[in-house]
PyMOL CGO cylinders between C-alpha atoms (Angstrom):
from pymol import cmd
from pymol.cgo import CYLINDER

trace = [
    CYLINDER, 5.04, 3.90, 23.59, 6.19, 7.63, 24.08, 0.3, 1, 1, 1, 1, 1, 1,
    CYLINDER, 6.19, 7.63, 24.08, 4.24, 9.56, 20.89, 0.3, 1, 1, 1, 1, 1, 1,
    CYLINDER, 4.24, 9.56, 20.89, 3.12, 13.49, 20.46, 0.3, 1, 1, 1, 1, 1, 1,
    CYLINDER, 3.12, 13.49, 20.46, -0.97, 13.12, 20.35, 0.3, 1, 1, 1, 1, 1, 1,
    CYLINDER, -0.97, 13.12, 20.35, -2.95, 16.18, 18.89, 0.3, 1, 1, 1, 1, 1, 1,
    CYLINDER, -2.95, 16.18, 18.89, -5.81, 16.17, 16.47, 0.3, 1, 1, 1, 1, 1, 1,
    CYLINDER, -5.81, 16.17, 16.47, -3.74, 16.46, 13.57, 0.3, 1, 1, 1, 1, 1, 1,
    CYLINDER, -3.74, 16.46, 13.57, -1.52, 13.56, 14.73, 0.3, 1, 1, 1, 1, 1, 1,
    CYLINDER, -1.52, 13.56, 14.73, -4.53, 11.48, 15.76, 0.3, 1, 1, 1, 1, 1, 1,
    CYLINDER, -4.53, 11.48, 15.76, -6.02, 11.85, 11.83, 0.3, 1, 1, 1, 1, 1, 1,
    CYLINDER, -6.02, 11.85, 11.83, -3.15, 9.09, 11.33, 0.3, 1, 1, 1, 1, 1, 1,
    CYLINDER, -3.15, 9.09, 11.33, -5.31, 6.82, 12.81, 0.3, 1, 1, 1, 1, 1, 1,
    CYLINDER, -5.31, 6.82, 12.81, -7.41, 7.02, 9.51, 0.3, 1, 1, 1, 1, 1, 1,
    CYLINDER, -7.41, 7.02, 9.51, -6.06, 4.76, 7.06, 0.3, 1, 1, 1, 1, 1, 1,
    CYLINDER, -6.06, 4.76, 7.06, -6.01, 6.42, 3.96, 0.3, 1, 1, 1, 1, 1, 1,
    CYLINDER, -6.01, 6.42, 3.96, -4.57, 9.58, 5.66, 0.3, 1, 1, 1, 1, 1, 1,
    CYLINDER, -4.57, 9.58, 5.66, -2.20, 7.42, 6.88, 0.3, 1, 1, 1, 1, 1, 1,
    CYLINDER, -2.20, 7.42, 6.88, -1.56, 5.97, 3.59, 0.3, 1, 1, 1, 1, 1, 1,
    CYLINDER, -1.56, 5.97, 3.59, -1.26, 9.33, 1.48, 0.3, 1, 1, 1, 1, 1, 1,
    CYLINDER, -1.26, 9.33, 1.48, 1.53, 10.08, 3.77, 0.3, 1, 1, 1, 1, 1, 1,
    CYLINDER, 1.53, 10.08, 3.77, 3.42, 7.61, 3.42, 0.3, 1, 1, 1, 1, 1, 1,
    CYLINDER, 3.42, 7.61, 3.42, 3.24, 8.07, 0.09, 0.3, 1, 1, 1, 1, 1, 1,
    CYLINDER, 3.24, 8.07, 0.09, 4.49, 11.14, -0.17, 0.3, 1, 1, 1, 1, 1, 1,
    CYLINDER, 4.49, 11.14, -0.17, 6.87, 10.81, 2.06, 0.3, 1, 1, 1, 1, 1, 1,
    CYLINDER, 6.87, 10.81, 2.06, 8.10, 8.15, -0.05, 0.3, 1, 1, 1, 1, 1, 1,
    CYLINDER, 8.10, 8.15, -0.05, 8.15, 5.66, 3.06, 0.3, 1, 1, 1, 1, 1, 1,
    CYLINDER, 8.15, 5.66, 3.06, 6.16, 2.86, 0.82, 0.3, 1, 1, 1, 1, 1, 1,
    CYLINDER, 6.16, 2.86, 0.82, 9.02, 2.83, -1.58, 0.3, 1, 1, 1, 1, 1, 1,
    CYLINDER, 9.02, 2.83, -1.58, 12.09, 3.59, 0.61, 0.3, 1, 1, 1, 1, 1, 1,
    CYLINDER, 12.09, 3.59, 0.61, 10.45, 0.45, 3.00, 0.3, 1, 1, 1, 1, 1, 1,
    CYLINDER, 10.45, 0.45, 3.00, 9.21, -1.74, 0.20, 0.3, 1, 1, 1, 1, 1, 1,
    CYLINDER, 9.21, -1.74, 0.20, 12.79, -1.67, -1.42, 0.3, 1, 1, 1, 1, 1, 1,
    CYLINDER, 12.79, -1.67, -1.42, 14.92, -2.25, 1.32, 0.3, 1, 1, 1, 1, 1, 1,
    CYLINDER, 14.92, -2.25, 1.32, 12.64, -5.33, 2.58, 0.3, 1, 1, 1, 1, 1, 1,
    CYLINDER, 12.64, -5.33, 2.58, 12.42, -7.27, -0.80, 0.3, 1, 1, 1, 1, 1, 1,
    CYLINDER, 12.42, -7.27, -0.80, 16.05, -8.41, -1.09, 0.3, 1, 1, 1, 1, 1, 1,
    CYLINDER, 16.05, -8.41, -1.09, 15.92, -10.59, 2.28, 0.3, 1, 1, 1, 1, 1, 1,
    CYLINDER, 15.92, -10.59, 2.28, 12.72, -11.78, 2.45, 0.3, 1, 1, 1, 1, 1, 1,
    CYLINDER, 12.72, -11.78, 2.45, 12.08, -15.13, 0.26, 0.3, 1, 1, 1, 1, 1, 1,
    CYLINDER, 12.08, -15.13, 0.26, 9.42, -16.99, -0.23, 0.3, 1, 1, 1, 1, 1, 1,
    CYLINDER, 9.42, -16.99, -0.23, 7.84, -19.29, 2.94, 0.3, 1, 1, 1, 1, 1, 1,
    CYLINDER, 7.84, -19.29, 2.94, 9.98, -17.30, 4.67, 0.3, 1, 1, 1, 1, 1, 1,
    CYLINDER, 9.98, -17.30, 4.67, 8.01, -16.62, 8.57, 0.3, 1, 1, 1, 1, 1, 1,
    CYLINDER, 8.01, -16.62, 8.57, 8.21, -12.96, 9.07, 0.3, 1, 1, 1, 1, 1, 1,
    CYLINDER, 8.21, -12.96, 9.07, 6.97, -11.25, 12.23, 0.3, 1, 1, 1, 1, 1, 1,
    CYLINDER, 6.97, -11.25, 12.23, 6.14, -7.56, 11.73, 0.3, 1, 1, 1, 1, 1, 1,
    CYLINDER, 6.14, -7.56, 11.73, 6.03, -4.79, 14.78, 0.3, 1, 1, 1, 1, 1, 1,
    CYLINDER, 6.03, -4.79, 14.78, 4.56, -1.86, 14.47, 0.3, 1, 1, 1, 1, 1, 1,
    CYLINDER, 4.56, -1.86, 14.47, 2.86, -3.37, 11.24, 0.3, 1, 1, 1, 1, 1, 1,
    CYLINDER, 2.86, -3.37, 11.24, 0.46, -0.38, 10.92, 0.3, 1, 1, 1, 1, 1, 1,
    CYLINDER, 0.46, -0.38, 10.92, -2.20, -1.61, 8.30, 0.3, 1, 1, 1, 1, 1, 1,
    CYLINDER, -2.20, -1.61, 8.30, 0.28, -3.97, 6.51, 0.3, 1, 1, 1, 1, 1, 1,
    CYLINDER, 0.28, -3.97, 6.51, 0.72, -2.18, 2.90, 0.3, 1, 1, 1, 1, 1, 1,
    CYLINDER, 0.72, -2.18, 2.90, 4.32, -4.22, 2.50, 0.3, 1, 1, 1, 1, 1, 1,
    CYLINDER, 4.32, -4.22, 2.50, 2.35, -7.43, 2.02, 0.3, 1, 1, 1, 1, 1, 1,
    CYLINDER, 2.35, -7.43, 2.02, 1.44, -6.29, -1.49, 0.3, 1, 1, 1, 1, 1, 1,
    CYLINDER, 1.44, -6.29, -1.49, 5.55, -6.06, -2.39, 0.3, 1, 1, 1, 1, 1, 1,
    CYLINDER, 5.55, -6.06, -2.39, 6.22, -9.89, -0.70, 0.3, 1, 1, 1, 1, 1, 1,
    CYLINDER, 6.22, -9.89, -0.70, 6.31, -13.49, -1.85, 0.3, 1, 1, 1, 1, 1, 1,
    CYLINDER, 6.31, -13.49, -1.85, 4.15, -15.89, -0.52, 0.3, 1, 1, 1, 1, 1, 1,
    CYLINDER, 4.15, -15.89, -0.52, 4.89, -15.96, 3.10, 0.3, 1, 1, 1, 1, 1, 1,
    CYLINDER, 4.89, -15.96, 3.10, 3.65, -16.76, 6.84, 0.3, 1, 1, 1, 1, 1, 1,
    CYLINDER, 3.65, -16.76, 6.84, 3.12, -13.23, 8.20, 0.3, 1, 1, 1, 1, 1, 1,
    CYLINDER, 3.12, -13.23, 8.20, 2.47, -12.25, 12.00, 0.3, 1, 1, 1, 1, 1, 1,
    CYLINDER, 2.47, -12.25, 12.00, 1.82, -8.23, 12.16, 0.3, 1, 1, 1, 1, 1, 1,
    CYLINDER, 1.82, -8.23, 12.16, 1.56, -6.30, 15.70, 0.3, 1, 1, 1, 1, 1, 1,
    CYLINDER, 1.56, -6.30, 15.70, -0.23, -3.35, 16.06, 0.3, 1, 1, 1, 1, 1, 1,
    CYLINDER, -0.23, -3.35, 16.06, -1.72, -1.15, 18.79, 0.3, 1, 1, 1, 1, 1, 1,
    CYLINDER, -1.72, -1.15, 18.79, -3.82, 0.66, 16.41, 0.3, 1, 1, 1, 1, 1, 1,
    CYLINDER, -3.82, 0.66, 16.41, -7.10, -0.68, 15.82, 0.3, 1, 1, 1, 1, 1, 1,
    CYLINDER, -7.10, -0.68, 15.82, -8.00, 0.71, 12.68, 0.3, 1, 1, 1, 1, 1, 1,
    CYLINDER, -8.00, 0.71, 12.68, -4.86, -0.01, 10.95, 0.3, 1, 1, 1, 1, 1, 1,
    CYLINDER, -4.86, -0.01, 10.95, -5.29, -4.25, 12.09, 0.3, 1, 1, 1, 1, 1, 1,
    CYLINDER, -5.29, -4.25, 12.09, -9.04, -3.99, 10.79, 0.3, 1, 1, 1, 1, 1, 1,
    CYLINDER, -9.04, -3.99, 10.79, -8.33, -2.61, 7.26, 0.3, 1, 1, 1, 1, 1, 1,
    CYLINDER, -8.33, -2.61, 7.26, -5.43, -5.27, 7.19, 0.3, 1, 1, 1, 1, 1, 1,
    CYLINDER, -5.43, -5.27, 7.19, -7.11, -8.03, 8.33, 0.3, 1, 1, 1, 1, 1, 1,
    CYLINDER, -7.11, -8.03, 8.33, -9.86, -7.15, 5.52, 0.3, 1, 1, 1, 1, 1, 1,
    CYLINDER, -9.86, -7.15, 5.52, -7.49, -6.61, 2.51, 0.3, 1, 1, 1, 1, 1, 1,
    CYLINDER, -7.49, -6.61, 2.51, -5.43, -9.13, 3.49, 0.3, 1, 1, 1, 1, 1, 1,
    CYLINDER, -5.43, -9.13, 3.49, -7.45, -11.83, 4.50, 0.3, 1, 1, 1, 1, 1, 1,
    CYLINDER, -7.45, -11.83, 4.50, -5.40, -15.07, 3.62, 0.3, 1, 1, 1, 1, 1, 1,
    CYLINDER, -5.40, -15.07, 3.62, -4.48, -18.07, 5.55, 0.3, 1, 1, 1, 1, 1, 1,
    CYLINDER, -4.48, -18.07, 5.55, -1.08, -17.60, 6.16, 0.3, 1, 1, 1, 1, 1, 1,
    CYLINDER, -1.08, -17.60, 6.16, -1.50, -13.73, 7.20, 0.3, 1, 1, 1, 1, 1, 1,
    CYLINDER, -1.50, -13.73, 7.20, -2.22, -13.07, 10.94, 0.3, 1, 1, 1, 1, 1, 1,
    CYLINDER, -2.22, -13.07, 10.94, -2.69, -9.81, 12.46, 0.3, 1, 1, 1, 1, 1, 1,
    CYLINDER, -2.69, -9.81, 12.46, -2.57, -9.02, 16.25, 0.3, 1, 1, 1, 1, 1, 1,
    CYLINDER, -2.57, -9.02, 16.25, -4.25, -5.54, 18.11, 0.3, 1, 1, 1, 1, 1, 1,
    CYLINDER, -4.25, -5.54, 18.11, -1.74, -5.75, 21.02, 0.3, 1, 1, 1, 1, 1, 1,
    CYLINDER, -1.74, -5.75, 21.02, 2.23, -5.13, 21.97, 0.3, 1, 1, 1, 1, 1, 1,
    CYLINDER, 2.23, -5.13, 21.97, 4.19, -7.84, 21.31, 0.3, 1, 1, 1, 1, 1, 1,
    CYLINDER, 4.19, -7.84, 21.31, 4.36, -10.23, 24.97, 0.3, 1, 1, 1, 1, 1, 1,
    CYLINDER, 4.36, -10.23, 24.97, 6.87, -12.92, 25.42, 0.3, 1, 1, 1, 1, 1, 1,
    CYLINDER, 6.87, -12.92, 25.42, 3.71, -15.21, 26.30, 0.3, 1, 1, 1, 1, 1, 1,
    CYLINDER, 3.71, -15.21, 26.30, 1.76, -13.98, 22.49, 0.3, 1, 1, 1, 1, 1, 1,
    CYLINDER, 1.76, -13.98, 22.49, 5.89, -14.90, 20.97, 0.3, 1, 1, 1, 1, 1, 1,
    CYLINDER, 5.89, -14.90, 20.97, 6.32, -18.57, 22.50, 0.3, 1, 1, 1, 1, 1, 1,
    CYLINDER, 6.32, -18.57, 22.50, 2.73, -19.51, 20.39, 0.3, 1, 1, 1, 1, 1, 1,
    CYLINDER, 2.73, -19.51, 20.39, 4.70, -18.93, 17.20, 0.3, 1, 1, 1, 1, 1, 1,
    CYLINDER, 4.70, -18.93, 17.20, 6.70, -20.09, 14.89, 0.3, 1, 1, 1, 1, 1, 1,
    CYLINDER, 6.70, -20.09, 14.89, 10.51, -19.54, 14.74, 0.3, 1, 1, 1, 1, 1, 1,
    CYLINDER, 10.51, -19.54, 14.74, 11.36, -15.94, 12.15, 0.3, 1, 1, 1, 1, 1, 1,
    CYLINDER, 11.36, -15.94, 12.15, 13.40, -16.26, 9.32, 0.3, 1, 1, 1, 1, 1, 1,
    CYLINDER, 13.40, -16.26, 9.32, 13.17, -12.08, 9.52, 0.3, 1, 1, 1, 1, 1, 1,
    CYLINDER, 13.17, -12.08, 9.52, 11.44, -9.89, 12.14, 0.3, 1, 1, 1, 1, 1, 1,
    CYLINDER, 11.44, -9.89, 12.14, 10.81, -6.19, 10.76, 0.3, 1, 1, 1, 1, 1, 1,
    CYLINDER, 10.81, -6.19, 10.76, 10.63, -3.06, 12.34, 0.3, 1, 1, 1, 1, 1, 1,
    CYLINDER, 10.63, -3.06, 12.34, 9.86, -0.60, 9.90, 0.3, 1, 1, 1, 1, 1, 1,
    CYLINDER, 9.86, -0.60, 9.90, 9.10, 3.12, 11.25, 0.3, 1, 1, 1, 1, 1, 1,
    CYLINDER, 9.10, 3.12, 11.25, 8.95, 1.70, 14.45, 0.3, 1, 1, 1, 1, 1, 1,
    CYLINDER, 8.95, 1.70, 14.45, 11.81, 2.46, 16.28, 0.3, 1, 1, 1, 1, 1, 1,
    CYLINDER, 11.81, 2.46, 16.28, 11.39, 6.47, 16.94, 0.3, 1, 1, 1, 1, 1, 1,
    CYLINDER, 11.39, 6.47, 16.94, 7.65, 5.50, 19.07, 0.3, 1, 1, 1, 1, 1, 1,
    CYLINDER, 7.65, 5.50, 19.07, 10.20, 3.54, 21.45, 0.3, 1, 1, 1, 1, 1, 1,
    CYLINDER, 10.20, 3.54, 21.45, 11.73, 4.59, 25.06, 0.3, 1, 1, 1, 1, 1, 1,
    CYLINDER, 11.73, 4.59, 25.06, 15.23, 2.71, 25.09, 0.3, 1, 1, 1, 1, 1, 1,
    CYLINDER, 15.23, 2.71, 25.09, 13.21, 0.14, 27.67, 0.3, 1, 1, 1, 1, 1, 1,
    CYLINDER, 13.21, 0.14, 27.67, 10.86, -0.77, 25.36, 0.3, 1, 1, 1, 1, 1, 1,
    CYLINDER, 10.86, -0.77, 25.36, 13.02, -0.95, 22.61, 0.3, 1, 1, 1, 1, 1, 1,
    CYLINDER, 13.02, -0.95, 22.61, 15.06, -3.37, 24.15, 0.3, 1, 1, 1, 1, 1, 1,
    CYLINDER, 15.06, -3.37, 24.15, 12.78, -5.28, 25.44, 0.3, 1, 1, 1, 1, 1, 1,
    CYLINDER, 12.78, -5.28, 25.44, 11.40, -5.88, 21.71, 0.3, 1, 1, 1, 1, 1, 1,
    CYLINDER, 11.40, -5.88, 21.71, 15.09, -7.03, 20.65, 0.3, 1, 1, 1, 1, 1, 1,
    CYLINDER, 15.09, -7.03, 20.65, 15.20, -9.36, 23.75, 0.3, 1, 1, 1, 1, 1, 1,
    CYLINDER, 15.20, -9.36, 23.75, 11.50, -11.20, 22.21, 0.3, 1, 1, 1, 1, 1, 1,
    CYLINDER, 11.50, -11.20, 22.21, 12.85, -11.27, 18.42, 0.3, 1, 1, 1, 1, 1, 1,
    CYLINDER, 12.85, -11.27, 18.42, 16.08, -12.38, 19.24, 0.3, 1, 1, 1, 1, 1, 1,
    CYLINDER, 16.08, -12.38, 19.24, 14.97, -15.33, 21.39, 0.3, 1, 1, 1, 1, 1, 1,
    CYLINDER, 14.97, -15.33, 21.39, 12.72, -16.38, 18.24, 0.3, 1, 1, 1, 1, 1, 1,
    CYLINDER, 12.72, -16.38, 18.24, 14.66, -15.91, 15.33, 0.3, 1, 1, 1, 1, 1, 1,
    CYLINDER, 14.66, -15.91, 15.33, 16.15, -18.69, 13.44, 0.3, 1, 1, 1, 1, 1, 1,
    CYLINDER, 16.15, -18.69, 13.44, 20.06, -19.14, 13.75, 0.3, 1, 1, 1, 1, 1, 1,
    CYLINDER, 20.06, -19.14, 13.75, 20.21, -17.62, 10.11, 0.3, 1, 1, 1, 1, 1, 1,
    CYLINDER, 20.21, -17.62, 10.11, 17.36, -15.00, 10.65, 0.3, 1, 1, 1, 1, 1, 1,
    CYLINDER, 17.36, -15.00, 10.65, 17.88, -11.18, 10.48, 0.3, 1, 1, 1, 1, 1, 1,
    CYLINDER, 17.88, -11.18, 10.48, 16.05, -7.83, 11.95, 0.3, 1, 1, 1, 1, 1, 1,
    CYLINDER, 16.05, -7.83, 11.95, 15.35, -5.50, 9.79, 0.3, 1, 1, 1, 1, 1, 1,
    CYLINDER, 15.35, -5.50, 9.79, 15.00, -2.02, 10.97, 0.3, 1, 1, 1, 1, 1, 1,
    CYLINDER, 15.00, -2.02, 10.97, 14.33, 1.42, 9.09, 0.3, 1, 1, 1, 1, 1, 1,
    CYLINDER, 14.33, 1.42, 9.09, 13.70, 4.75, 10.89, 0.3, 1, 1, 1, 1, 1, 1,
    CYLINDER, 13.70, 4.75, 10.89, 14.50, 8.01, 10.68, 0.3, 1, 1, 1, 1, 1, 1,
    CYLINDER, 14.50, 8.01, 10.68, 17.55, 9.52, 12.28, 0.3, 1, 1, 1, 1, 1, 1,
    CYLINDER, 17.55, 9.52, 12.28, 19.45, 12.99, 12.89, 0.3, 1, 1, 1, 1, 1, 1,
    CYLINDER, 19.45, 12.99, 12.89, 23.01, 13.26, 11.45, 0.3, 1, 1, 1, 1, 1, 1,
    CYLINDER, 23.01, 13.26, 11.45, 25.50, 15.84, 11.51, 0.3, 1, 1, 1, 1, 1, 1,
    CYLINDER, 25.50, 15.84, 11.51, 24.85, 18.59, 8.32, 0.3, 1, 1, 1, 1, 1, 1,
    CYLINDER, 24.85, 18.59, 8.32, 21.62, 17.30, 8.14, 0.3, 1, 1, 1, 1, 1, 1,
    CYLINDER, 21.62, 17.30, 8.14, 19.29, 19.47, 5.08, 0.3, 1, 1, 1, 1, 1, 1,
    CYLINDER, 19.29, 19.47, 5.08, 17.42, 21.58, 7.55, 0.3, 1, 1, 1, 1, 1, 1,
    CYLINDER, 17.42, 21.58, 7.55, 13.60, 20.69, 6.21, 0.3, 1, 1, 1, 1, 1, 1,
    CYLINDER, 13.60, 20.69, 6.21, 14.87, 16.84, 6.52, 0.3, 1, 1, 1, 1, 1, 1,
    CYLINDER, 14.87, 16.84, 6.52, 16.03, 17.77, 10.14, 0.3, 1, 1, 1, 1, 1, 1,
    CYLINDER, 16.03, 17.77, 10.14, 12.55, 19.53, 10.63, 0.3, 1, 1, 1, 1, 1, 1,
    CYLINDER, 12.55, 19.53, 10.63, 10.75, 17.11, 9.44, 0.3, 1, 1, 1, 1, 1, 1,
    CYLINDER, 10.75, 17.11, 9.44, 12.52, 14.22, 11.40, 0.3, 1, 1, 1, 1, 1, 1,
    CYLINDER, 12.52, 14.22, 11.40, 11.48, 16.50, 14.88, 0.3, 1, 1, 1, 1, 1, 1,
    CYLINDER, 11.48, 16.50, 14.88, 7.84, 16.84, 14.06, 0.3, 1, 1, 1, 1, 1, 1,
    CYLINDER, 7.84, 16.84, 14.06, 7.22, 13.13, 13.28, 0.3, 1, 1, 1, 1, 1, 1,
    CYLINDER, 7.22, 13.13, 13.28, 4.56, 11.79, 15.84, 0.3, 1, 1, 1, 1, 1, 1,
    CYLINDER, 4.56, 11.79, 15.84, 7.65, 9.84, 17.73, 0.3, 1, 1, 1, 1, 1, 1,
    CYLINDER, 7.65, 9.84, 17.73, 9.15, 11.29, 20.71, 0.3, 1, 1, 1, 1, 1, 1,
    CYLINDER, 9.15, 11.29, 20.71, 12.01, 8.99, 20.35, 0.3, 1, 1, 1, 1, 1, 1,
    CYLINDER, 12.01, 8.99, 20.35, 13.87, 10.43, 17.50, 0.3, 1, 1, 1, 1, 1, 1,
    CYLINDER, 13.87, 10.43, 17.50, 17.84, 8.93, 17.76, 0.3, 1, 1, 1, 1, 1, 1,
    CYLINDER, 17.84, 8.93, 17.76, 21.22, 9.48, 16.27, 0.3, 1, 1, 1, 1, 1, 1,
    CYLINDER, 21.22, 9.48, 16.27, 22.94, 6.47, 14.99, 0.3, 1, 1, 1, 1, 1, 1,
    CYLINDER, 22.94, 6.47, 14.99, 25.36, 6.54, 18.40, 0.3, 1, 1, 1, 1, 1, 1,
    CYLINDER, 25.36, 6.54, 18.40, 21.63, 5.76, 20.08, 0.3, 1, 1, 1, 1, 1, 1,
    CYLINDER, 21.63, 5.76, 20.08, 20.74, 2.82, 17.72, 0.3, 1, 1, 1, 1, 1, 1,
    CYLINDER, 20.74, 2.82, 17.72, 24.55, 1.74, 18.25, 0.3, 1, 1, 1, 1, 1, 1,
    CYLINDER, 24.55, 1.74, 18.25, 24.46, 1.94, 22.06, 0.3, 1, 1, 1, 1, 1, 1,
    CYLINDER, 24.46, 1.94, 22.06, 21.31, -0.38, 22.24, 0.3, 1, 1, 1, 1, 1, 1,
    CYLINDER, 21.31, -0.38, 22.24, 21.90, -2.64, 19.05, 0.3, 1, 1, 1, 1, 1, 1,
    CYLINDER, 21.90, -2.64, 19.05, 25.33, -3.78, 19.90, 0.3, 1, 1, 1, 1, 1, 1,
    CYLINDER, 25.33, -3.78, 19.90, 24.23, -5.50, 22.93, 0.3, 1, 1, 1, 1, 1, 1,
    CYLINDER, 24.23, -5.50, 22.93, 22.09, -8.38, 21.41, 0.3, 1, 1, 1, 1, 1, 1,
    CYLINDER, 22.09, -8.38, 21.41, 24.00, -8.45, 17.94, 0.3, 1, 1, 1, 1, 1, 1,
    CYLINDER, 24.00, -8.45, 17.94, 27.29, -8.44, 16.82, 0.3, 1, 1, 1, 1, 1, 1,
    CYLINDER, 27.29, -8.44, 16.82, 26.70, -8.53, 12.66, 0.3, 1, 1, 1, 1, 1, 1,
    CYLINDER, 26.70, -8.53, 12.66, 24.75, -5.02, 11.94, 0.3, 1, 1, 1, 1, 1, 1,
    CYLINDER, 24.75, -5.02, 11.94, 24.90, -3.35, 8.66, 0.3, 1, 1, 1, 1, 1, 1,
    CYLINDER, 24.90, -3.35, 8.66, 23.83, 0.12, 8.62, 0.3, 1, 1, 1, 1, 1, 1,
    CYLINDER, 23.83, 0.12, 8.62, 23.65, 2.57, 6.11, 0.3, 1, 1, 1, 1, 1, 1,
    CYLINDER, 23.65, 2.57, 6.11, 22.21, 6.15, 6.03, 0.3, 1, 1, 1, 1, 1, 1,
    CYLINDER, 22.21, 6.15, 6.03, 20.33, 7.56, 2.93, 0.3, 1, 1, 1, 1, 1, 1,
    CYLINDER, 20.33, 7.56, 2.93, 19.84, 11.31, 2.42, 0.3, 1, 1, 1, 1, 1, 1,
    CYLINDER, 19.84, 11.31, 2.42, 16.30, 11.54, 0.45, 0.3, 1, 1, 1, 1, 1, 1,
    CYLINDER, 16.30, 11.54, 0.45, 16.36, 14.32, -2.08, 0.3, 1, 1, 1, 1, 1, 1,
    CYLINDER, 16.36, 14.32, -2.08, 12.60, 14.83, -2.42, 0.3, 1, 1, 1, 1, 1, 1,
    CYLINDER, 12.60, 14.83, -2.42, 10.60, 15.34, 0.04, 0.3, 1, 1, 1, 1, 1, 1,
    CYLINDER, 10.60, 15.34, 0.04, 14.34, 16.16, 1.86, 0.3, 1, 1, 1, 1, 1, 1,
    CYLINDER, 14.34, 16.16, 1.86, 14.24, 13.34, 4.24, 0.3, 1, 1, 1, 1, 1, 1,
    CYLINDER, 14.24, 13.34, 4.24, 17.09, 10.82, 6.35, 0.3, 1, 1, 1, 1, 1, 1,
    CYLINDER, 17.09, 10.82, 6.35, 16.59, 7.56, 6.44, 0.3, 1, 1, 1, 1, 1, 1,
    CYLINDER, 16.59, 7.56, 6.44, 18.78, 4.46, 8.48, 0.3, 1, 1, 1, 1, 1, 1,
    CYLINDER, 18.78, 4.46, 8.48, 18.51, 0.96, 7.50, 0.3, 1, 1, 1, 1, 1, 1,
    CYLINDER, 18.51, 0.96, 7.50, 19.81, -1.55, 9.56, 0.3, 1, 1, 1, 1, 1, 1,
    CYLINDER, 19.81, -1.55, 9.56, 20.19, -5.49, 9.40, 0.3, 1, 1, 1, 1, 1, 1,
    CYLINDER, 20.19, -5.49, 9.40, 21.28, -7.28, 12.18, 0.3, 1, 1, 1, 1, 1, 1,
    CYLINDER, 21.28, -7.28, 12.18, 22.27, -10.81, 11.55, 0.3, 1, 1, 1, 1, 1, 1,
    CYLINDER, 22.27, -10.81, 11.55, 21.40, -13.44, 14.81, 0.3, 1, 1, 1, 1, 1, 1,
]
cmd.load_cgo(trace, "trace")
C-alpha cells in the first residue's frame, strides 16, 4: 500500500478526525448513497479498506466481513458495531483469510482504490472475483482526474493521502481484464469541489 505519511496525514489514524473529514468532504453521503441501492438484506458483503465501518449504520441486516490495516479504525468498529453477523479483520485481504468465508453477494471498495499500486490492485480483483456469487457485483468509488477538472477538485484529488491517484483510462486498463459488465459514471461535486467515479462491475 503506496500512501504519503506525515504528521498531518497520520492524525487520520484518529477516528473522529477521520470521521469529520469525511464528513465534510461529503464522502459519508456520496458512499452511503451509491451503496444502498445494491445491497439487500442477508446479503454477504465483504468490505476492503473498511476503515472504521461508518456504512454499517446506512445497511440492512447483513453478514459483513471488513478489512483493515489500521488498527484503530477495526477497534472503534468492532466496539460500535459489535453484532453477530459483523466481523472485522486488522490485516490485507490473503487468498488463505478469503477461502474461510462465505461466497459475496457484493464486495466494496470504497476510497480504496487510490492507496493501491496496479499489483496490488489486481491482485484484490483476482480474491473478490474468485468469491463472488455468479450474480454478485464490486462496487468501487474513488476519486479520479478528468479532463477540465475545477482546479480546487483537481488539488484536492493530488493531496489525498493516496499515491495512486488514476484517470478512468487506469481503472479501464485494469478493470476490463476480470470483468466484462462495468458501469461507470463520474460525478463533479459542487461543494467542497470534488470528482468522484463509481463503478459496478457485474461477475
Amino acid at each position: 500500500m503506496s500512501q504519503k505519511n506525515n504528521l498531518f496525514y497520520n492524525l487520520l489514524s484518529n477516528v473522529h478526525i477521520y470521521n469529520f473529514f469525511q464528513k465534510i468532504m461529503s464522502a459519508t453521503r456520496v458512499r452511503e448513497e451509491f451503496v444502498k441501492k445494491y445491497i439487500k438484506k442477508e446479503f454477504n458483503v465483504i468490505d476492503i479498506g473498511s476503515g472504521p465501518s461508518s456504512i454499517l449504520r446506512r445497511l440492512p441486516k447483513i453478514n459483513y466481513y471488513g478489512f483493515d490495516i489500521d488498527p484503530f479504525h477495526i477497534n472503534y468498529a468492532k466496539l460500535k458495531y459489535s453484532r453477530k453477523n459483523f466481523n472485522f479483520f486488522c490485516q490485507k485481504l490473503t487468498k488463505k483469510k478469503i477461502f474461510k468465508l462465505p461466497k459475496f453477494d457484493c464486495a466494496l471498495l470504497l476510497g480504496i482504490v487510490h492507496h493501491l499500486n496496479d499489483v496490488e490492485f489486481d491482485k484484490i480483483l483476482n480474491l473478490i472475483k474468485i468469491r463472488l456469487k455468479k450474480t454478485g457485483k464490486i462496487l468501487i468509488l474513488d476519486s479520479v482526474l478528468t479532463k477540465k477538472q475545477n482546479f480546487i477538485s483537481r488539488f484536492l484529488i493530488k493531496k489525498d493521502r493516496g499515491d495512486n491517484i488514476r484517470e478512468l483510462k487506469d481503472f479501464k486498463f485494469i478493470l476490463n481484464k476480470y470483468f466484462k459488465k462495468i458501469n461507470y459514471k463520474i460525478e463533479h461535486q459542487k461543494f467542497i469541489p470534488y470528482t468522484w467515479l463509481k463503478i459496478v462491475c457485474y461477475k
